[in-house]
N, C-alpha and C positions, 0 to 999 in steps of 0.2 A: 181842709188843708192839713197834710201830715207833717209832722213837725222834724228835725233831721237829728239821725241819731249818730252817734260817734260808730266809725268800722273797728267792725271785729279785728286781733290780734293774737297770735299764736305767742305767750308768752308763761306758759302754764305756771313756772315757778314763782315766776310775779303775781301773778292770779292768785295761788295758792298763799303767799303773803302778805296778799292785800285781804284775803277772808281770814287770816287768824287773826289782823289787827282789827278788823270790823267786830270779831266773836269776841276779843278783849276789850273794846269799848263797846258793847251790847252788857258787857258783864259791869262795867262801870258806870252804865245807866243804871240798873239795876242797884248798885252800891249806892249812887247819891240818892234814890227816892227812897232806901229802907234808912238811912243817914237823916235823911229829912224828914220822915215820916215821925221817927222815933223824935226829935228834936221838936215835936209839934206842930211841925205845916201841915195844914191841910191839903190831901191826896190828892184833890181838883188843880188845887194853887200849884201843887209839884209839876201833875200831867201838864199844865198852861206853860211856863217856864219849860219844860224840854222839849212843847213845840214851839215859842214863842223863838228860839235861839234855832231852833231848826230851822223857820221859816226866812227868820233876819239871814243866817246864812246861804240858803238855797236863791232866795230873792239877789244874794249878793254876787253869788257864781252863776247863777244863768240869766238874770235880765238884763245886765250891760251887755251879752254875748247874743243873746236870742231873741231881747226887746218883749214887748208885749204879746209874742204868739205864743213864747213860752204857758202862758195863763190861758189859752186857749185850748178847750180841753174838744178835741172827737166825738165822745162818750162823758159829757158830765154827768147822766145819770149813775154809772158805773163807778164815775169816779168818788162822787158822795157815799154811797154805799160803801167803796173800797173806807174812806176815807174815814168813815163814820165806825166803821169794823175797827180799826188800826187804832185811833183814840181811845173808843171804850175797851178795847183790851188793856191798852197800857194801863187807865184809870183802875179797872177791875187787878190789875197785876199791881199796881203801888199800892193800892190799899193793902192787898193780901200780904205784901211783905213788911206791913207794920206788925205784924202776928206773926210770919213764918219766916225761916231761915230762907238766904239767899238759893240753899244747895237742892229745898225742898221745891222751891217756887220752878227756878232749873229745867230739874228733873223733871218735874211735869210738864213742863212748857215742850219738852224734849217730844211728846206724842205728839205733836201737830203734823209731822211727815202723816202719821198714822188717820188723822183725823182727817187730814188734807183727804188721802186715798180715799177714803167712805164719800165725803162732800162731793167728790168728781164724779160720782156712779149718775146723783139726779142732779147737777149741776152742769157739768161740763161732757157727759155720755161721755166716760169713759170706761170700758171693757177691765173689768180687775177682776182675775183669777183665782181660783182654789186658794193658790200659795199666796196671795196677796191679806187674803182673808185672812190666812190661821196665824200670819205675821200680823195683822190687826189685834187678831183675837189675844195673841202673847203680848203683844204691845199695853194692849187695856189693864192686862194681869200686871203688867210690870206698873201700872201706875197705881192699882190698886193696893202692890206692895209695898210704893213710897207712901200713901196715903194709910195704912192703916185702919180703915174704919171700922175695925172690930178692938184695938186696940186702944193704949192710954196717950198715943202720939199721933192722935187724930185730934185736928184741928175743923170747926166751921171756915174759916176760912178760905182751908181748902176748895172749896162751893166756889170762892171768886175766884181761885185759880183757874177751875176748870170753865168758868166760864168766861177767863182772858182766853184758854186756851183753843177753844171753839170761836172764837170771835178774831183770835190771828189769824188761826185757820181757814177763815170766810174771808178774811185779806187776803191772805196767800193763790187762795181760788181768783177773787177776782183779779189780783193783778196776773194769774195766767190770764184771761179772759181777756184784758187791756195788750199784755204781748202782741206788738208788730202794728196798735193801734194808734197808743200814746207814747212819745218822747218820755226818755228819764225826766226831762226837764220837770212837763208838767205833771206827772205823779209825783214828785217831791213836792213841788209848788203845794200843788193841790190837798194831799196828806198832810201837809206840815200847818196850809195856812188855813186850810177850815177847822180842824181843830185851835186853831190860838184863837180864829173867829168864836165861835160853840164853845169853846170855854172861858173867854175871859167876861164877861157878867158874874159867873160862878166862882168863880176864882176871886174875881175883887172885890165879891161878895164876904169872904171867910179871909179874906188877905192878913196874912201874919208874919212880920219882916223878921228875916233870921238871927238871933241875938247872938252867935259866936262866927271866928273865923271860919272854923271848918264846914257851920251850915252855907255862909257865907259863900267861901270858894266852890261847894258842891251844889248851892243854887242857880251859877253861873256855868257850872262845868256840865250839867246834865245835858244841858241841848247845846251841845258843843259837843259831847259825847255822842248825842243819838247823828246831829250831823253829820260828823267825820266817819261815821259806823256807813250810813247810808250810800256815803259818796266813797266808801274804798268796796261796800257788795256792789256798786254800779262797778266801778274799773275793775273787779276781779272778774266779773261776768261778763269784761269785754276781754279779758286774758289770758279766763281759761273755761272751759265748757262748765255747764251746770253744774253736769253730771260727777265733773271731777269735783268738784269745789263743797257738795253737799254735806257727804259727811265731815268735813272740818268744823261745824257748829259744834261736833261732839266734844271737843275740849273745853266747849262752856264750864263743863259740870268740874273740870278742875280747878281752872280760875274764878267759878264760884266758890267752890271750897277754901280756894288761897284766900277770897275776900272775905269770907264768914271768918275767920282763924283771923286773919289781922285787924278788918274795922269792927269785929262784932263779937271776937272770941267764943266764936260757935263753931264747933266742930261737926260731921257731917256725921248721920249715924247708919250703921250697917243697913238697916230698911231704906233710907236713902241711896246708898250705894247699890245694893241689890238691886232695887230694883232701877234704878237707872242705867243698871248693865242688863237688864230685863228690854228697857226702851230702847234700847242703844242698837244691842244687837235685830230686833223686830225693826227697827227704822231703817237698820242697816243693812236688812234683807230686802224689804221694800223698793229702797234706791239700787240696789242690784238687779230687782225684777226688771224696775222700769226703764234701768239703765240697758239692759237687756232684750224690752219690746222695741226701746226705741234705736237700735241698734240693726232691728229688722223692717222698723217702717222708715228709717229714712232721721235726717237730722231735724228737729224741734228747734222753732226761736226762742232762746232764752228770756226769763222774765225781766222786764225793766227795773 
């Protein structure tokens, strides 16, 4: 039974407004687990809390509307998998931002267009060109620029970065793969609530209750934050084409910046900047190629 999904709408500039508030709360997730992180919680305890409020919320907008099919998944193998991708990135990214700046973590998460492309060749057979590649190839360079590792502003931790970043990456595949299979409903369902399942043993394991306001309000604000992130990329991806909507992530890496300079008084440094304008533009050739093949094959169902 396929589950019903809300119709598309021609309202591009709404679209385009609802992704820059999603890429504003995507950076305040961010903000409350390196807040938290630093304050003491354990990185498990964090991950559980921004899905545990993800799930209360998604549970609370789709099953009075949709009832129990909502949680009826097509593909539940696909969707664990997805599911199981999406948590241990976050897990592998809160940790790493107990150690690194917001602007650094960013920036490299910024490759995943890039990483997406390579994953599609044995994954999802898709055809990538010369030009797709040597945009890879710069894309890598430019992470290798934020990262340093020949330098004195190389961190280990970097390691969990890159291994959130390969791990969204394998989310972002399979939720093309789910495209036109599974309702928005139950990829939220499902992402939000087998994670708070799979981590809460671990979590109330290490459990440590936040002893000021501000861990306070940012231990309830996170998965309020990842919610209302999730549920304005659904309405912008019914408002306005993918393809338009893409590059708008790219103002993460300012609004990271504005948050390292206010909650963290870290400033972003020119190897951060570089090479983020390294990633930036290699991503942003990529989404032009394939803005450009799929221009000649016909329109693509956007991803739920």
């Amino acid at each position: 039974m396929s589950h019903p999904v809300a119709p598309r709408e021609e309202r591009t500039a709404l679209g385009l407004a609802a992704m820059a508030g999603a890429v504003f709360f995507f950076t305040m997730i961010d903000t409350s687990a390196k807040w938290l992180v630093l304050a003491g919680l354990p990185a498990l305890q964090v991950v559980f809390a921004r899905y545990f409020m993800h799930f209360a919320m998604s549970a609370v907008i789709f099953l009075p509307r949709e009832g129990l099919d909502a949680i009826r998944s097509n593909a539940p193998r696909k969707q664990i998998l997805r599911s199981v991708f999406l948590f241990g990135s976050t897990a592998l990214n809160f940790t790493a931002l107990r150690y690194l700046p917001i602007t650094v973590t960013t920036t490299i998460m910024f490759a995943g267009p890039i990483v997406v492309t390579l994953l599609s060749i044995p994954i999802l057979g898709e055809k990538v060109g010369i030009h797709r590649i040597v945009a890879v190839c710069v894309g890598f360079f430019g992470v290798l620029f934020v990262m340093q590792p020949w330098g004195e502003g190389f961190h280990p931790a970097m390691f969990l970065n890159l291994g959130a970043l390969c791990l969204a990456s394998l989310y972002f595949v399979m939720t093309r793969l789910l495209a036109g299979i599974e309702s928005n409903a139950t990829s939220q369902l499902w992402a939000s609530g087998l994670a708070t399942v799979c981590l809460a043993p671990f979590a109330f394991s290490v459990w440590v209750w936040p002893d000021t306001a501000g861990s306070w309000a940012f231990f309830f604000l996170i998965g309020i934050f990842g919610g209302t992130g999730h549920i304005l990329v659904t309405s912008a991806h019914r408002w306005a084409e993918a393809s338009i909507l893409a590059p708008v992530i790219y103002i993460q890496i300012i609004l990271a910046a504005v948050s390292g300079i206010v909650f963290f008084d870290t400033w972003p440094t020119i190897w951060t900047l570089g090479g983020g304008l390294i990633i930036i533009a290699a991503g942003t050739y990529i989404w032009h190629r394939e803005r450009q093949n799929r221009r000649h094959a016909g329109p693509k169902i956007a991803p739920p």
